[in-house]
N, C-alpha and C positions, 0 to 999 in steps of 0.2 A: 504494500500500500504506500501510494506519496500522495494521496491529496484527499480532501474533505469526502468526496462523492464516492471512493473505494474503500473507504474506512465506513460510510454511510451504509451502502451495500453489505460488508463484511458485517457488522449489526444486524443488518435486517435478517440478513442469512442466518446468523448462528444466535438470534439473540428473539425473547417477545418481546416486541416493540411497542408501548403504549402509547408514547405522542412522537409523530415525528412532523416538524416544522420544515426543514431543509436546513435548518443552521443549528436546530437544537433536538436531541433525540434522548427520552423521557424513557426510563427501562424500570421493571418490577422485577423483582427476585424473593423468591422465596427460598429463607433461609434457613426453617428448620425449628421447632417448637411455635409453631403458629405467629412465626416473625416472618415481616418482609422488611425489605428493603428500597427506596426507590435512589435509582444511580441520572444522573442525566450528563449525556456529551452532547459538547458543544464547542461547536467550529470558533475561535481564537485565533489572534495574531497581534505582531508585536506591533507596540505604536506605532510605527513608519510601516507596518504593512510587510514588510518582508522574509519574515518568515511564520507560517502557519503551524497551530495549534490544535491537539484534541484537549479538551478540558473535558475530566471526570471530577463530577461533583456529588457529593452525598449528606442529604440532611441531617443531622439528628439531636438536635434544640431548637427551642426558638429563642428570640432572644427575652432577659426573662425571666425565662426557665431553670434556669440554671447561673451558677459563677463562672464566667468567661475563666477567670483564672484556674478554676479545676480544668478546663479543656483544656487549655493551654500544655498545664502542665501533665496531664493524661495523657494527649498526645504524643507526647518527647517521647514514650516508648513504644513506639511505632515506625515502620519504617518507611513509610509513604505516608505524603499530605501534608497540610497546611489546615489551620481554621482560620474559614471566611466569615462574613455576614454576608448574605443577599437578602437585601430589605430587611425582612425581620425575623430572617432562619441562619443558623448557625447551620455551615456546611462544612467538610474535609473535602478539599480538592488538591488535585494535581493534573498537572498539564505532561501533555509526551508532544514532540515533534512530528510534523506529517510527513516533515521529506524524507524522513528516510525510516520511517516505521514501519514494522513488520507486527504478524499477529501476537508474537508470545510480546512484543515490546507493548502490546496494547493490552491482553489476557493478563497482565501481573498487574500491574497498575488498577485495573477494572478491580481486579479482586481483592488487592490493597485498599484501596478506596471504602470498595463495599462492605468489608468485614471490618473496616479501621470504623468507620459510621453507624457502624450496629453494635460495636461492642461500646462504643461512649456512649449512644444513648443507653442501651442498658443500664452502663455503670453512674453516667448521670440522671440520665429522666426516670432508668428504672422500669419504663416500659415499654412498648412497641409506638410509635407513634406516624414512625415514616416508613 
């Protein structure tokens, strides 16, 4: 895969698809004791445009909800991601590059993400929420 519409495909193929936008694609996962998960990619690029982005993002607060500073510090023992806010939900994201990504470069990440997202909210909200 090098570009947004082959990674786009490679999802729809191996993945259920719950929303797809053309820029942003909305994914459910069930994860096992009546947990799901929802992951969303979305097409990225750096401010000048030049080089393109998969963003994988995954909910699991709102804001709130919880002390920013436990997720913070939660997070540190994980090895993929970041915590975002978008508007007023607390997410774990990470970004992979399109030029030159391949499916295991996108498959680890994906799963990093998804499982880094369900175990904080577990551990912070305590229950299934997203």
């Amino acid at each position: 895969m090098a570009t947004w519409d082959e990674l786009r495909s490679y999802i729809r193929i191996n993945y259920k698809v719950d929303q797809d936008d053309g820029n942003l694609i909305r994914l459910l996962f069930a994860i096992g004791d009546d947990r799901t998960q929802i992951v969303i990619v979305a097409k990225s690029s750096t401010g000048d445009g030049a080089s393109q982005f998969a963003t994988i993002a995954s909910p699991f607060a709102e804001v709130g909800d919880i002390d920013i500073e436990s997720a913070l510090t939660a997070i540190a023992e994980y090895v993929v991601g970041g915590v975002v806010a978008y508007g007023r939900t607390y997410m774990v994201r990470h970004s992979v590059p399109l030029e030159t990504l391949d499916p295991g470069e996108f498959e680890g990440p994906l799963r990093m993400v998804l499982h880094t997202a369900d175990a904080l909210e577990a551990k912070l909200i305590g229950s299934d929420k997203f």
